[in-house]
C-alpha positions as CSV (number, residue, x, y, z in Angstrom):
1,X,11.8,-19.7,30.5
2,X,9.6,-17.7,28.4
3,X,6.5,-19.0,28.3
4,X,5.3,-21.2,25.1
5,X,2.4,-20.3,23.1
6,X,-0.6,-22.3,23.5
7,X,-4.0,-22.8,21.6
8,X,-6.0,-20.0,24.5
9,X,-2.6,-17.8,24.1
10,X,-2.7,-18.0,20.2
11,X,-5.4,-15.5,19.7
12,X,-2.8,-13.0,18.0
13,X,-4.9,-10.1,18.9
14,X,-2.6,-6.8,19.9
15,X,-3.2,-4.9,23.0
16,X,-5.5,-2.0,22.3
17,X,-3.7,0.5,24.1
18,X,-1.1,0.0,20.5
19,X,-4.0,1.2,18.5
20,X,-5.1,4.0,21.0
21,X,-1.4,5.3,21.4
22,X,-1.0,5.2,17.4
23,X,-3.7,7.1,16.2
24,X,-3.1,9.7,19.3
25,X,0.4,10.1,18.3
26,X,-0.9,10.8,15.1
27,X,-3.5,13.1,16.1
28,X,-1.1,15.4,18.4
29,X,1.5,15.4,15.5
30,X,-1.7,16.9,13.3
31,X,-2.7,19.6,16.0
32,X,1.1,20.3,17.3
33,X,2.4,20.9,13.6
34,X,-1.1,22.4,12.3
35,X,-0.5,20.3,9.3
36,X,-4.2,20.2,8.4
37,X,-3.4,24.4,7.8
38,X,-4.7,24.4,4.2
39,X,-2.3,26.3,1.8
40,X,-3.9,28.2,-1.2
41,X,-1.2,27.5,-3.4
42,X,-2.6,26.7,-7.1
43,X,-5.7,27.1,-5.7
44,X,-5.8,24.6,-3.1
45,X,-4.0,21.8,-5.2
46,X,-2.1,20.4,-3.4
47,X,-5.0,19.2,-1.1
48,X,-5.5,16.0,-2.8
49,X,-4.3,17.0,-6.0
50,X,-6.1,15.3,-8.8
51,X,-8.7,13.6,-6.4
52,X,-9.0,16.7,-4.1
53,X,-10.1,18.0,-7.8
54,X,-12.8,15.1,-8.3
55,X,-14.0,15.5,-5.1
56,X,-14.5,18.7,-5.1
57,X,-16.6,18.3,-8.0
58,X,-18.5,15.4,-6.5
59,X,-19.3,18.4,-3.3
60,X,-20.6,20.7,-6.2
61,X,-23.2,18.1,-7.6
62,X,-20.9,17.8,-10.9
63,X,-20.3,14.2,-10.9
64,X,-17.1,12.3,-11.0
65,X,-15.2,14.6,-13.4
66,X,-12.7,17.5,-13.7
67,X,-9.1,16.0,-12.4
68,X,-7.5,19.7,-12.9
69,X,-8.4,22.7,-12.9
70,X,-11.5,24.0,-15.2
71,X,-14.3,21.9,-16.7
72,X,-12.6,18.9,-18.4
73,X,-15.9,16.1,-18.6
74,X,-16.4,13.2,-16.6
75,X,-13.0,11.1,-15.8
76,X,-11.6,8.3,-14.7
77,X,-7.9,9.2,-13.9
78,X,-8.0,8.0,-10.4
79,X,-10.7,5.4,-8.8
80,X,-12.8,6.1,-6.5
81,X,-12.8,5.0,-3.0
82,X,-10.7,8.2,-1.4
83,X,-12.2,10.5,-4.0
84,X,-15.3,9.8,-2.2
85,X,-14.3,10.0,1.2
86,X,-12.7,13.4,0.2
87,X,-15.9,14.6,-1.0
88,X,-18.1,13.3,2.3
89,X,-16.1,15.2,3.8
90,X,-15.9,18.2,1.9
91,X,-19.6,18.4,1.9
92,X,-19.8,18.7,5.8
93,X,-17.2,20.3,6.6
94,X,-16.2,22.3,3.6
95,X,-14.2,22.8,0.1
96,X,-10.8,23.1,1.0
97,X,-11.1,24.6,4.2
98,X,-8.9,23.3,7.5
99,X,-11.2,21.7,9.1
100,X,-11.8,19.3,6.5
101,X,-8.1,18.6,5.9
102,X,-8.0,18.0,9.9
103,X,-11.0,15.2,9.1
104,X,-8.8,13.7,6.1
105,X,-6.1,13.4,7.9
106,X,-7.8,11.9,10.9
107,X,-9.4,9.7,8.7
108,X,-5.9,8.7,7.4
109,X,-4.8,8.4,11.1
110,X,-7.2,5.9,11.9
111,X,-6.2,3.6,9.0
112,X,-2.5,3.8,10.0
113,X,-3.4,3.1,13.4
114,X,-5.7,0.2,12.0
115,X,-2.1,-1.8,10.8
116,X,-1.5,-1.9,14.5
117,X,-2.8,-4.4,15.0
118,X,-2.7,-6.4,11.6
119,X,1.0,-6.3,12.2
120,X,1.1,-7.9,15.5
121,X,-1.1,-10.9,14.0
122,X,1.3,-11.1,10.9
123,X,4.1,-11.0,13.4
124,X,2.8,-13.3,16.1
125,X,1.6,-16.1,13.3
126,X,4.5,-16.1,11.2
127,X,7.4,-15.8,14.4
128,X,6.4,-16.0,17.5
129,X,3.6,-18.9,17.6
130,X,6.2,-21.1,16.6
131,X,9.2,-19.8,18.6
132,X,11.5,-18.5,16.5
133,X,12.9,-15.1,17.6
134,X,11.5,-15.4,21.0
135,X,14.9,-15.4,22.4
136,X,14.2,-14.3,26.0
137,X,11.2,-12.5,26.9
138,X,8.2,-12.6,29.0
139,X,5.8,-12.0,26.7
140,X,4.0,-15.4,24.9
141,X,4.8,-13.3,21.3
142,X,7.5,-10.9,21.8
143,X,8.2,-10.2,18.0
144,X,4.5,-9.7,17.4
145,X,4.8,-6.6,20.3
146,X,8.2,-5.0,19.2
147,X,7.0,-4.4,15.5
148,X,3.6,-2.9,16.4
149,X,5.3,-1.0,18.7
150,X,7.4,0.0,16.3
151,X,4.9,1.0,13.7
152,X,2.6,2.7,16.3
153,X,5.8,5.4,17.1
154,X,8.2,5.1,14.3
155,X,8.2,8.4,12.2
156,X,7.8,6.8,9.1
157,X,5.0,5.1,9.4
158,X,3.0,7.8,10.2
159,X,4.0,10.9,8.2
160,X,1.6,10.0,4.8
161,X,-1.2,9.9,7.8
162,X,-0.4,13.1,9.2
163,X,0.9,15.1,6.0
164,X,-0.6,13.4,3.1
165,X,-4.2,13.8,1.7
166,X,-4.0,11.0,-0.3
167,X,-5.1,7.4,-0.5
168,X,-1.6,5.5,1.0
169,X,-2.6,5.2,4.5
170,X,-6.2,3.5,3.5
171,X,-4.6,1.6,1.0
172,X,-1.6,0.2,3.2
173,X,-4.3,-0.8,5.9
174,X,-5.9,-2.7,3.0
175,X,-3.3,-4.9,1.9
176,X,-2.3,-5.8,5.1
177,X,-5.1,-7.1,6.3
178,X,-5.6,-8.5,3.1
179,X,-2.3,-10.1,3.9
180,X,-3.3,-11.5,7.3
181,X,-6.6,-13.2,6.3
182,X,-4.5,-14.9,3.7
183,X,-2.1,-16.2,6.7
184,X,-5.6,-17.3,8.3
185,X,-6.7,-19.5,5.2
186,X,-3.1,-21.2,5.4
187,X,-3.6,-21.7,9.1
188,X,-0.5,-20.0,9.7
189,X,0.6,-20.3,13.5
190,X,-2.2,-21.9,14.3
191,X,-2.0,-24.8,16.9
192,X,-1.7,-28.6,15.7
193,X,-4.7,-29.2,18.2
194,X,-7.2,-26.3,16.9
195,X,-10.1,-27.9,16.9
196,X,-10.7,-26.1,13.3
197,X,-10.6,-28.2,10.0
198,X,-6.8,-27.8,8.8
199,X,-8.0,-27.1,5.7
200,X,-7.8,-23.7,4.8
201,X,-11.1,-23.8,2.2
202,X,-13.1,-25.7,4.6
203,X,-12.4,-22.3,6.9
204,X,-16.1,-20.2,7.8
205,X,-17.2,-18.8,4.2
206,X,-17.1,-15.3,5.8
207,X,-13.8,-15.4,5.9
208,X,-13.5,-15.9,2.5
209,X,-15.7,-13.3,1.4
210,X,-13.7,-10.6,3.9
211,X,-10.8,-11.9,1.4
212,X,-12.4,-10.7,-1.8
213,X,-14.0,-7.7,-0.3
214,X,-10.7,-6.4,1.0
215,X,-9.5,-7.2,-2.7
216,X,-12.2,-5.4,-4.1
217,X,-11.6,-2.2,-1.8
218,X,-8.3,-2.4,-3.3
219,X,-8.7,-2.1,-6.5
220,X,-11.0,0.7,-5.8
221,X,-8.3,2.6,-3.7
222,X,-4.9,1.5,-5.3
223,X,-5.3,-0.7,-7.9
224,X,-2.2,-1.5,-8.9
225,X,-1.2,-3.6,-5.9
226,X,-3.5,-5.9,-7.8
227,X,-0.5,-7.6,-8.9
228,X,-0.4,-9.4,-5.7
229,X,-3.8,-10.8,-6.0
230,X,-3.4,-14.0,-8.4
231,X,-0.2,-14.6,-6.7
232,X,-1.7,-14.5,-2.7
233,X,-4.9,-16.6,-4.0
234,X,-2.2,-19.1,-6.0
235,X,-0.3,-19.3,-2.5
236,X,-3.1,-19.8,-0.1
237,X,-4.6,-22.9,-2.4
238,X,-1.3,-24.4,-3.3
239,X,-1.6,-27.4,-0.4
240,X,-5.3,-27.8,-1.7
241,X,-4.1,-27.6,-6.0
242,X,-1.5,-30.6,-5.2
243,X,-4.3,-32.8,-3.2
244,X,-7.1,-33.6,-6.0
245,X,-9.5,-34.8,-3.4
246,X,-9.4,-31.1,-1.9
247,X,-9.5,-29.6,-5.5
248,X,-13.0,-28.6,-5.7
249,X,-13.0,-27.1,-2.1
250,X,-10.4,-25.3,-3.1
251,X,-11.9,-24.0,-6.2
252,X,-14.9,-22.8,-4.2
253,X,-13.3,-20.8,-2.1
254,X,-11.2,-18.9,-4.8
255,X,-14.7,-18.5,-6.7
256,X,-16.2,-16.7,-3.9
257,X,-13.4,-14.6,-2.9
258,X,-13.7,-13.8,-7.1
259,X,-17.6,-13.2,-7.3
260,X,-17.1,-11.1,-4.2
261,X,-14.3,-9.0,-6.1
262,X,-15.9,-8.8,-9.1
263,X,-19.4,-7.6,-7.1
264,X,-17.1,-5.1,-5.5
265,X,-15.1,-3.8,-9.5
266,X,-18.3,-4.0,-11.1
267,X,-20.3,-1.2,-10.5
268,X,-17.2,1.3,-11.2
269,X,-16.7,-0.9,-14.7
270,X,-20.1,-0.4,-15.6
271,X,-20.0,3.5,-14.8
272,X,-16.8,4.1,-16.7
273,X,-19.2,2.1,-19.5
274,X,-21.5,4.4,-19.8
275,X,-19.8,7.7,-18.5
276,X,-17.1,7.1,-21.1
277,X,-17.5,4.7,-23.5
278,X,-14.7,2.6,-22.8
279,X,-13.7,-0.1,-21.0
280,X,-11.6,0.8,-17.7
281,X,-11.2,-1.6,-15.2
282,X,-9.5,0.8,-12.9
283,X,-7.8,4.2,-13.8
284,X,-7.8,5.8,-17.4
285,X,-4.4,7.6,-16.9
286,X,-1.8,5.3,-17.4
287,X,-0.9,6.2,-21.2
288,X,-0.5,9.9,-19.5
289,X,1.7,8.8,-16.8
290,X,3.6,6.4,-19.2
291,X,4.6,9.2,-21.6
292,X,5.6,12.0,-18.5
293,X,8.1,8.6,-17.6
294,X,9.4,8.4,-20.7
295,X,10.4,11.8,-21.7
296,X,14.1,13.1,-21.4
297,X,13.1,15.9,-19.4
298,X,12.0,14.2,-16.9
299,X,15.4,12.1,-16.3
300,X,13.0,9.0,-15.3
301,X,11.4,11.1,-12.4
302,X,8.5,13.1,-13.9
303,X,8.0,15.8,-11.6
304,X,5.2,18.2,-11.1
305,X,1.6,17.7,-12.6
306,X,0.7,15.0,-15.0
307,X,-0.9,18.3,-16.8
308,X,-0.8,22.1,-16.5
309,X,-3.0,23.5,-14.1
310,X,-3.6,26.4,-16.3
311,X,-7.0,25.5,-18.3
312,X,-6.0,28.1,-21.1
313,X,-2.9,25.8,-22.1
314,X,-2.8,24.4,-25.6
315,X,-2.1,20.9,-23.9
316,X,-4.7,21.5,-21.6
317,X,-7.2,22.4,-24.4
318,X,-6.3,19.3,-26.4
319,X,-7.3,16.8,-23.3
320,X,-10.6,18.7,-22.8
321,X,-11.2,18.4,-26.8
322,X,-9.8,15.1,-27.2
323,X,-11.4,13.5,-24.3
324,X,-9.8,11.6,-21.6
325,X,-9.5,8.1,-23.0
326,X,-8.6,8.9,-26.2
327,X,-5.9,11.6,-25.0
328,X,-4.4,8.7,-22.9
329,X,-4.0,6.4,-25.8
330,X,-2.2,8.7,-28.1
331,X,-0.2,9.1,-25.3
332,X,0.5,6.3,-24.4
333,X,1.1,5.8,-28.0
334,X,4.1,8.1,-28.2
335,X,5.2,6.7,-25.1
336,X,5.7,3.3,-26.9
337,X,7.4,5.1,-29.7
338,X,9.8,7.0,-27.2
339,X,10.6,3.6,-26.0
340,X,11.4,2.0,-29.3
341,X,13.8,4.5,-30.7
342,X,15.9,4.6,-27.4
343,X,15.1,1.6,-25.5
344,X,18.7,1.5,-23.7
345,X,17.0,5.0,-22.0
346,X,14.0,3.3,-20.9
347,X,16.3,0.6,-19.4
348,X,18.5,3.2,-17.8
349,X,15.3,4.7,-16.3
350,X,13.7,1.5,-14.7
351,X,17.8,0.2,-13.2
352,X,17.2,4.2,-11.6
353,X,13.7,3.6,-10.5
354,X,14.8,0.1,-9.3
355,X,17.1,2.0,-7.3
356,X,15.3,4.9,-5.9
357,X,12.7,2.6,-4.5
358,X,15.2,0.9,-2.5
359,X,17.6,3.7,-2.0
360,X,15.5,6.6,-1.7
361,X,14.4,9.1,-4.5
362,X,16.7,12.2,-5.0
363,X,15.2,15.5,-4.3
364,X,17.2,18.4,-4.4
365,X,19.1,20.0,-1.7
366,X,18.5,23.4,-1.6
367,X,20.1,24.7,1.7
368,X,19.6,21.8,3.6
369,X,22.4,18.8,2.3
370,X,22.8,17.7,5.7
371,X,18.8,16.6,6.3
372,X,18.8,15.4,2.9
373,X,21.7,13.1,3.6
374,X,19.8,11.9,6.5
375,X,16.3,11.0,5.5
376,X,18.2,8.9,2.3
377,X,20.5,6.9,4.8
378,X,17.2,6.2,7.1
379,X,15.5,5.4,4.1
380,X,17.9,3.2,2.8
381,X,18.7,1.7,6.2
382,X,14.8,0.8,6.3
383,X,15.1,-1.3,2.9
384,X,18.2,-2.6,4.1
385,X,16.8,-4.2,7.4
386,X,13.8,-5.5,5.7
387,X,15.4,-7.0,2.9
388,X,18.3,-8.7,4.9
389,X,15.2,-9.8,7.3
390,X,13.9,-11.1,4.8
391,X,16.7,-13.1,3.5
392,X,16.8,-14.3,6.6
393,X,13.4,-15.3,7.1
394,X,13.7,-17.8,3.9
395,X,16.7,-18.9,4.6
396,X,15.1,-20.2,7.9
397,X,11.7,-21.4,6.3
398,X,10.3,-19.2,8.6
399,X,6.0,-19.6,7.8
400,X,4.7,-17.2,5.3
401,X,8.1,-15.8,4.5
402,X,7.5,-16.6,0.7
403,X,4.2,-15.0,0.6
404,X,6.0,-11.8,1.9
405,X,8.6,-12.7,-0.2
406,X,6.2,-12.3,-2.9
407,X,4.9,-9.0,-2.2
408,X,8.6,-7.5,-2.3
409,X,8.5,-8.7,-5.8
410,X,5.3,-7.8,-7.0
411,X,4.4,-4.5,-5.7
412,X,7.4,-2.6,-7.0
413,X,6.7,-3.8,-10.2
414,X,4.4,-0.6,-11.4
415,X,6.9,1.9,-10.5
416,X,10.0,0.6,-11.7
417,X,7.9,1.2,-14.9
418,X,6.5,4.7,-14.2
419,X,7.7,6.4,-11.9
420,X,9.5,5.9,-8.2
421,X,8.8,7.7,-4.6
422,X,9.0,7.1,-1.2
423,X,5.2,6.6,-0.8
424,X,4.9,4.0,-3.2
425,X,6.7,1.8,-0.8
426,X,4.1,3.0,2.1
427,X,2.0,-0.6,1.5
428,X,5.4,-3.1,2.2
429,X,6.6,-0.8,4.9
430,X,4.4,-3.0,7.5
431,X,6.2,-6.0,5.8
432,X,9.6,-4.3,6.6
433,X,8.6,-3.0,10.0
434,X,8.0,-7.0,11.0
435,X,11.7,-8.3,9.2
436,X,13.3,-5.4,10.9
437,X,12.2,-6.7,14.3
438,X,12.6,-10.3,13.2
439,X,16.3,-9.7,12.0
440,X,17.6,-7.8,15.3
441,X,16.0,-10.2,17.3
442,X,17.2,-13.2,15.6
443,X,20.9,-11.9,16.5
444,X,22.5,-14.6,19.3
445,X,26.0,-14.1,21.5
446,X,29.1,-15.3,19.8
447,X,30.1,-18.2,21.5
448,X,32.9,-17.8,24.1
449,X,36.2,-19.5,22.8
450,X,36.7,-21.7,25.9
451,X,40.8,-21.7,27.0
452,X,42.3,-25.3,26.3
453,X,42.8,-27.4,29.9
């Protein structure tokens, strides 16, 4: 008999030696493949792209400014959480040079490595503290150790740490542990008999703060997986909004998770304020990216930079003289008009982008069909697991499945919109790592068909 999960066993902490073998894997892959080799390519754009650009202005002592290439002004088009890390690092260890793309991608290592463990706790809560999936197995949360197993090893999950310098590895690590201290608020898989208030706002303060900090990094980092905020706070107090004698605990601990948010926004707010004049929450691109979406060149997939790289191009010269808010609106502008005089296009575009999230985005060719063929059917093999997991997982009431439930819904939203890619799906792929487990483990024998006496 496998052995049942008690309160001492329900501490859903992973084994280290997961984290320790993740972020080595990830390391050798760097050193092995020499991906940190910096390529000089459009002078070094590719390192980063628009927020290797801000960064390396933040090295030089020009502030947070100049997305492309030449002097362009102060700028919001990205926030700034990995800008700054990019420049940190730039600063000791140089602009561009290898050894601070081998410190990036370290960096990014550690973060993937950091879901580790955030998976086995969403795994071990939601499955196996309550059973289901355990089938046979000598381990107290068996589910829990196949899926961060799983993302310690499985290619996927580490090639934006090892290949991309870019923000999807710190961001992913966010949200999930956003995701697991919002299981902890709902006492998911916690034992009947913890000696802990069952209350989920009566839980320590701190963890409520770590709720809206984690929130806040967010927003500085990717902000548009703030679409799952309101709907994971909504979720977490809904036992406490239908119990009016727990209404204003509830209320106080949604009001701290928000002062601690807004504390964490503000001081970006208030710099966009004065740096620009305007009011930006987050990025000040999205008009930009909008119109590159929308334009029949692009087929729905717009391609390339969001501007031209060379400084002495009339569009280029009409951002720098127009500003970069007020170049963003128009464009955004146009956008809208795109949309209104073919709308059935814009439709056609987000059933593709719907699609290529799922399914895996197009590239072309060249003189390798057989590879392409391949990574689309594992890609699409991925979505199919976790979404048939998932399925599963409501179908069976299975705790937390509608938060994750949720998430599937929410985060996609932005980029059926704008535009689609395989790394936009990078912060679920934890999510579909756990369903994947929880659906091949949820498999029993058929039933023998016993001869009639």
């Amino acid at each position: 008999m496998p052995p049942s999960p008690t309160a001492t066993t329900r501490r859903f902490r992973a084994p280290w030696i997961i984290f320790w073998v993740a972020l080595g894997l990830r390391l050798a892959c760097i050193i092995i493949g020499r991906t940190y080799h910096v390529r000089a390519i459009d002078d070094h754009f590719g390192i980063g792209w628009e927020m290797g650009r801000i960064a390396r202005s933040l090295a030089l002592g020009q502030g947070f400014a100049n997305p492309f290439n030449g002097h362009s002004g102060p700028s919001a088009w990205t926030t700034p959480l990995y800008p700054l890390i990019m420049a940190g690092t730039f600063k000791l260890f140089g602009i561009y040079t290898d050894a601070s793309a081998f410190v990036l991608l370290a960096i990014n290592s550690v973060f993937s490595a950091a879901i580790c463990p955030a998976v086995y706790e969403l795994a071990a809560r939601c499955c196996d503290a309550t059973g289901i999936a355990r089938r046979q197995s000598r381990h107290a949360e068996p589910l829990a150790l196949w899926s961060a197993w799983l993302w310690a090893a499985h290619p996927a999950a580490l090639q934006y740490a090892i290949h991309w310098i870019w923000e999807m590895s710190l961001s992913t690590c966010l949200f999930t542990w956003a995701i697991v201290l919002a299981l902890r608020l709902r006492r998911i898989g916690d034992a009947p008999n913890s000696p802990l208030d069952p209350e989920p706002w009566t839980l320590n303060p701190r963890t409520w703060a770590a709720f809206g900090l984690l929130w806040g990094l967010l927003a500085l980092s990717n902000p548009s997986l703030l679409l799952c905020l309101p709907a994971t706070l909504i979720w977490v107090l809904w036992p406490g909004l239908r119990a009016p004698q727990t209404l204003p605990r509830a209320i106080a601990g949604a009001a701290l998770t928000s002062i601690i948010f807004a504390a964490i926004l503000a001081p970006w707010v208030v710099r966009n304020a004065i740096t620009l004049h305007a009011f930006i929450p987050t990025r000040s691109e999205l008009g930009i990216e909008f119109y590159e979406s929308v334009l029949p060149s692009h087929g729905g997939l717009p391609w390339g930079t969001t501007l031209p790289l060379w400084p002495g191009d009339p569009e280029f010269k009409q951002f720098i003289q127009m500003g970069e808010v007020s170049f963003s609106h128009m464009r955004a502008d146009q956008a809208k008009a795109i949309v209104r005089a073919h709308p059935e296009t814009f439709l056609r575009y987000t059933l593709d982008r719907f699609l290529y999230f799922w399914d895996g985005t197009p590239h072309p060719p060249d003189r390798h069909p057989t590879q392409e063929y391949l990574r689309q059917l594992s890609y699409a093999f991925i979505s199919l697991c976790g979404l048939l997991g998932l399925g599963l997982a409501l179908q069976r009431r299975v705790p937390g499945a509608a938060l994750v439930a949720l998430m599937f819904l929410l985060v996609p939203i932005p980029y059926y919109l704008i535009t689609a890619g395989p790394r936009f799906r990078h912060p679920i792929e934890p999510l579909i790592a756990i369903l994947a487990v929880y659906l091949f483990r949820s498999t029993t024998p058929r039933p023998t068909q016993q001869e009639p006496a």
